[in-house]
C-alpha positions as CSV (number, residue, x, y, z in Angstrom):
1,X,0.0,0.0,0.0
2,X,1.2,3.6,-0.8
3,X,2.7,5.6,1.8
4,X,0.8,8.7,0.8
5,X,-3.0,6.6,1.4
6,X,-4.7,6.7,4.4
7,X,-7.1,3.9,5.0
8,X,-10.5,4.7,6.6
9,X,-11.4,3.7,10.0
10,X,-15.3,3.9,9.5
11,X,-15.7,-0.1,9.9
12,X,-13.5,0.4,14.0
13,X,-14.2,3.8,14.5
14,X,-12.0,5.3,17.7
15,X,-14.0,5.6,20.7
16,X,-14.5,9.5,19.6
17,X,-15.8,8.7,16.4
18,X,-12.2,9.1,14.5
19,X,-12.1,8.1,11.2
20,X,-9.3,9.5,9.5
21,X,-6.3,11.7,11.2
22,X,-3.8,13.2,9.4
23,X,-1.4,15.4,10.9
24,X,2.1,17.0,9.4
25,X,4.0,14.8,11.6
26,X,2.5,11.5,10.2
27,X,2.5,12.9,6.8
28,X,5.9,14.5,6.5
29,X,5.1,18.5,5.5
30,X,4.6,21.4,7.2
31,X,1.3,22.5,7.1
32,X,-2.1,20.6,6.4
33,X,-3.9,18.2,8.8
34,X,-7.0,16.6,8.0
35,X,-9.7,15.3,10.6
36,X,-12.9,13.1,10.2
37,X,-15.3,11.9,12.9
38,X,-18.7,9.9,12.7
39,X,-21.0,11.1,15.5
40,X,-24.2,9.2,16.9
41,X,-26.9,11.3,17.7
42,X,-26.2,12.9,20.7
43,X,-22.4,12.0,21.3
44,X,-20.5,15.2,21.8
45,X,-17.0,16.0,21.0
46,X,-14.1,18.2,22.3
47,X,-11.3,20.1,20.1
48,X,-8.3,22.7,21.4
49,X,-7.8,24.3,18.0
50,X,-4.5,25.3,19.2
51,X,-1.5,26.7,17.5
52,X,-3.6,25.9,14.3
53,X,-7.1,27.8,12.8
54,X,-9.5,25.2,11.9
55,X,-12.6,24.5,9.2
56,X,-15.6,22.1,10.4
57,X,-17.2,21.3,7.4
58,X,-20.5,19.2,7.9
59,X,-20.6,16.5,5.4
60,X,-23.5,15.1,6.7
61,X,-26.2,15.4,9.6
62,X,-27.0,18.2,11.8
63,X,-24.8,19.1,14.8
64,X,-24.4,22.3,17.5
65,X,-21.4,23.9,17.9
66,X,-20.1,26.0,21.1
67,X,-16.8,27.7,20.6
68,X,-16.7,29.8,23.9
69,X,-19.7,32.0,24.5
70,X,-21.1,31.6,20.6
71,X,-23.3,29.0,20.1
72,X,-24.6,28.0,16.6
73,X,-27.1,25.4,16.7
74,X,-29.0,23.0,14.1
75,X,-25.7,23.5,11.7
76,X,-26.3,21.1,8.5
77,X,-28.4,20.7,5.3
78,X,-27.4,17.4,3.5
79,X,-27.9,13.6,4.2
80,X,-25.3,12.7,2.8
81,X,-23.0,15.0,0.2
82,X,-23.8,13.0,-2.7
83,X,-27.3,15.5,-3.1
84,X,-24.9,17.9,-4.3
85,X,-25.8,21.3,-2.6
86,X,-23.4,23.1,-1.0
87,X,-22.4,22.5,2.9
88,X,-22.4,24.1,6.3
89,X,-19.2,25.0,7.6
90,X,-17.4,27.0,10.8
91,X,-14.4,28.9,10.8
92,X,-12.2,29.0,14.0
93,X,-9.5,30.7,15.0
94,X,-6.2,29.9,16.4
95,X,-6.2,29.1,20.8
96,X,-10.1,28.3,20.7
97,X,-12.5,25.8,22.5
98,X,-14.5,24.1,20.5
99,X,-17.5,21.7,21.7
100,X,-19.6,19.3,18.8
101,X,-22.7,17.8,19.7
102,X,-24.5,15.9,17.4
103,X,-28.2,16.0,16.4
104,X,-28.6,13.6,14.1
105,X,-25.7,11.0,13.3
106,X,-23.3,13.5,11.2
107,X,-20.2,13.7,9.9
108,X,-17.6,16.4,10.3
109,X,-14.5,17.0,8.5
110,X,-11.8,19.0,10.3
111,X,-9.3,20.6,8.4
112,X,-6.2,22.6,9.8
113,X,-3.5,24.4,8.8
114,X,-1.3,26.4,11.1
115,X,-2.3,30.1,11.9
116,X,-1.2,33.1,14.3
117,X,-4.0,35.1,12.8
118,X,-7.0,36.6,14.6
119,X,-9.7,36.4,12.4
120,X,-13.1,35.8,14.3
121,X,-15.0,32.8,14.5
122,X,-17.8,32.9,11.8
123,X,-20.3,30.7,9.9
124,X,-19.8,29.9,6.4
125,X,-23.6,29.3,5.0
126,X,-24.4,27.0,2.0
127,X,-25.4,30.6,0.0
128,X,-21.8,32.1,1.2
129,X,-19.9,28.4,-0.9
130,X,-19.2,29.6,-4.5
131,X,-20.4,26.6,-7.3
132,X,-19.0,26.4,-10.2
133,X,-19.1,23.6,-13.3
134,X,-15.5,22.7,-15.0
135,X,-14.2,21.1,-17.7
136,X,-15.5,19.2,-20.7
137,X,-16.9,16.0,-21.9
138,X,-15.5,13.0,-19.6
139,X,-13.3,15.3,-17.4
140,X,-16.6,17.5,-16.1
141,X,-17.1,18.2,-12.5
142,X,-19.1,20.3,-9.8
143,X,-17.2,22.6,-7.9
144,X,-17.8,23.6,-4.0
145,X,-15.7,26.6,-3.3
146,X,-16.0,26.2,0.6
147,X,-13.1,28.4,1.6
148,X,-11.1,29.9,-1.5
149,X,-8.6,32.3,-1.7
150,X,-11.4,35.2,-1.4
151,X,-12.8,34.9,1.9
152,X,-10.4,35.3,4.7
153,X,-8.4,32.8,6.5
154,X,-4.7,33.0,7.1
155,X,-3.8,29.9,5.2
156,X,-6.3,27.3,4.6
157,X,-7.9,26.7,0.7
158,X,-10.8,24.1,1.3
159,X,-13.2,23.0,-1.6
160,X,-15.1,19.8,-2.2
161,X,-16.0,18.5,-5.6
162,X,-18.4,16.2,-7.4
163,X,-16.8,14.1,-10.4
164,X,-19.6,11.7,-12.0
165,X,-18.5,7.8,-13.0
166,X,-16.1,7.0,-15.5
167,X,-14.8,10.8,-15.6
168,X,-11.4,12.6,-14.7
169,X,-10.5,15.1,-11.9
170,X,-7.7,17.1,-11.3
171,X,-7.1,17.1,-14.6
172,X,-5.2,18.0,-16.8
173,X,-2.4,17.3,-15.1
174,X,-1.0,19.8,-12.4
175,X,1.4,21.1,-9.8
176,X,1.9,23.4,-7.4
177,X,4.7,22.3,-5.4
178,X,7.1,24.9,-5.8
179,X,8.1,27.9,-2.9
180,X,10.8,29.6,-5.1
181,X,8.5,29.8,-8.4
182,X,6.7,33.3,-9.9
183,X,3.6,31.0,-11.3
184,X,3.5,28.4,-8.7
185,X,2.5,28.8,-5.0
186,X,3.4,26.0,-2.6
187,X,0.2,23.9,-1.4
188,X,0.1,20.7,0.6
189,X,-3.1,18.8,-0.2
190,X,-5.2,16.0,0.9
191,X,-8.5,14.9,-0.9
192,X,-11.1,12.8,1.2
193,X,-12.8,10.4,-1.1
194,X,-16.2,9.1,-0.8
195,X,-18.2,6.7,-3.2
196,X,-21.9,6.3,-4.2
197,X,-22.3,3.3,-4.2
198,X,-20.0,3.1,-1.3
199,X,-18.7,-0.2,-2.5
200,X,-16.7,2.0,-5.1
201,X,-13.5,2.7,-5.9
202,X,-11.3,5.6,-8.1
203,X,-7.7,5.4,-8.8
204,X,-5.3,8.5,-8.0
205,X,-2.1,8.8,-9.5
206,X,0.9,11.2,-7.5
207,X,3.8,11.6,-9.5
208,X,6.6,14.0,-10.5
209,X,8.5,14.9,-14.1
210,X,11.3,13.0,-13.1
211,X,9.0,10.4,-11.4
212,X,11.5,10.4,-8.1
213,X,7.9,10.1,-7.3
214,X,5.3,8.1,-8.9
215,X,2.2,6.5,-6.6
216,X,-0.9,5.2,-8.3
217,X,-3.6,4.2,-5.8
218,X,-6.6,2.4,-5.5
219,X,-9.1,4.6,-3.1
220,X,-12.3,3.5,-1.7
221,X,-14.9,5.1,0.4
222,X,-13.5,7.1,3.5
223,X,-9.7,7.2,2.1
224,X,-7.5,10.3,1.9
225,X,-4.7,10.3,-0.4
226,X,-1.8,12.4,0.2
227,X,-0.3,15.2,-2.2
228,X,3.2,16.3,-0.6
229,X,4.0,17.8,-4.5
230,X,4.0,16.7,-7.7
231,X,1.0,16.3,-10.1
232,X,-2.4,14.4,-9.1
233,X,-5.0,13.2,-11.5
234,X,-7.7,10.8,-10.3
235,X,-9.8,8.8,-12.6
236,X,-13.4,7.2,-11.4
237,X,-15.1,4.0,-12.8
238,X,-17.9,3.2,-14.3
239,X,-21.0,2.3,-12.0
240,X,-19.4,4.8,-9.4
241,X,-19.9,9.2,-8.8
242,X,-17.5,10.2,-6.8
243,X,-16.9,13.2,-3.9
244,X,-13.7,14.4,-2.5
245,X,-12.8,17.4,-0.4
246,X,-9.8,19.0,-0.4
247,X,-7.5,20.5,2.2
248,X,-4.7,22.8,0.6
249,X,-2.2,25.1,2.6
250,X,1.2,26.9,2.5
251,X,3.1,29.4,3.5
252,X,1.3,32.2,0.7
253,X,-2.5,31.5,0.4
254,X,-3.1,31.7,-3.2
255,X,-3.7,28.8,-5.7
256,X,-1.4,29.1,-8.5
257,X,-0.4,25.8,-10.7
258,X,1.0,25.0,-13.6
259,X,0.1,22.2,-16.2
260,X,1.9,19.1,-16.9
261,X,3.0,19.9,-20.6
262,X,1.6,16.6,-22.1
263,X,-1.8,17.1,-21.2
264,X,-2.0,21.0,-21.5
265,X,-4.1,20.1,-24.7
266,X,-7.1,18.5,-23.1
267,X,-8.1,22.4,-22.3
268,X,-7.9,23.9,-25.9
269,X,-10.7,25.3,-27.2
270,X,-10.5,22.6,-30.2
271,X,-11.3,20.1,-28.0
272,X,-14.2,21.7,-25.9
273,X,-15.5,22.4,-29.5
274,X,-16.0,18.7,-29.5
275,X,-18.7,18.6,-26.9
276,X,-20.7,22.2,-28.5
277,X,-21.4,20.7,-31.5
């Protein structure tokens, strides 16, 4: 199995209802954790957002959440994220409490990056998350902008998208991996994967130009793969839509990528004629 894949926990949950926990120790950067917990109705959970500013997104259910004196209760819209509207999500500061208590059984993703910021606690409503349709033909996808480079934060990115069975995302081919680079900005990533049917699988492909690295893995329902640099493509199958959400941070918030040269083509105008005519 690939270093940079994280295999669910959903089937032996952690007595907190821990899924997944990825942290930049056990991955090896510098900036991006990545969180997921499965709460029964009515468990409650405890977080120190620490040296770190956090995003709760609610994949699924209903929860409250008390972060000191501000209480927002009833926070969730979907069943499950595979209905396709946009989610509910809370932005924390840096040195916060934060207490989860769930109202239905729910899902929440926690994503992290670290921050020194003061930026206040605030709600990010389904109407605040920016949607957007890309690409063409069998590489077209639904686009959740949860926390882009627009709204503040002091370095998360986080976005969640919907790619239908037997198409590509991330694709073409891209990067964005180097700190010293006028076109480039530095981003960890992790994507969250999540199947429907859940029996489903994708494949995801990290690799390099000189292919010192080159991981192709097989991800299934609750996985996170790992993006430390290099390019990342993923590729469903038929019988199987796909969601993932993506954490991305660094040390200058902006997302700024170049293509892998091979593929550039696959955006030309020529070949989105195809699918006009």
């Amino acid at each position: 199995m690939s270093y940079l894949l994280s295999k669910s926990l959903k089937n032996t949950p952690k007595e907190n209802g821990m899924v997944q926990k990825v942290t930049p120790e056990t991955a090896g950067w510098e900036y991006v954790g990545f969180e997921m917990y499965h709460l029964d109705s009515g468990k409650s959970l405890s977080f120190e957002t620490k040296n770190t500013e956090v995003c709760f997104v609610v994949i699924a259910g209903k929860v409250d959440f008390s972060v000191e004196k501000e209480i927002f209760e009833n926070i969730g819209n979907r069943s499950t994220p595979f209905e396709k509207i946009p989610p509910y999500s809370l932005y924390v500061p840096h040195s916060k409490n934060v207490n989860i208590v769930a109202q239905t059984y729910a899902e929440v993703a926690v994503c992290r990056a670290p921050s020194v910021g003061n930026l206040p606690v605030r709600l990010i409503t389904p109407e605040q998350v920016g949607v957007e349709k890309r690409g063409y033909g069998n590489n077209k996808r639904l686009v959740h902008n949860i926390l882009p480079e627009t709204e503040p934060a002091d370095a998360l990115l986080v976005v969640e998208v919907f790619t239908d069975e037997g198409n590509t995302s991330s694709y073409p081919s891209h990067k964005h991996d180097d700190k010293n680079s006028d076109v480039e900005t530095y981003l960890e990533e992790t994507y969250y994967h999540r199947f429907d049917p859940s029996q489903g699988f994708a494949l995801q492909r990290v690799y390099t130009d000189d292919r010192s690295l080159d991981e192709c893995m097989a991800v299934y329902d609750g996985d996170v793969v790992q993006v430390p640099r290099g390019y990342h493509p993923m590729a469903t199958i038929a019988g199987y839509n796909n969601y993932y959400l993506n954490v991305m941070a660094g040390p200058v918030r902006k997302w700024k990528f170049t293509w892998e040269k091979d593929h550039i083509w696959v955006n030309s105008e020529e070949y989105a004629k195809k699918f006009s005519e």
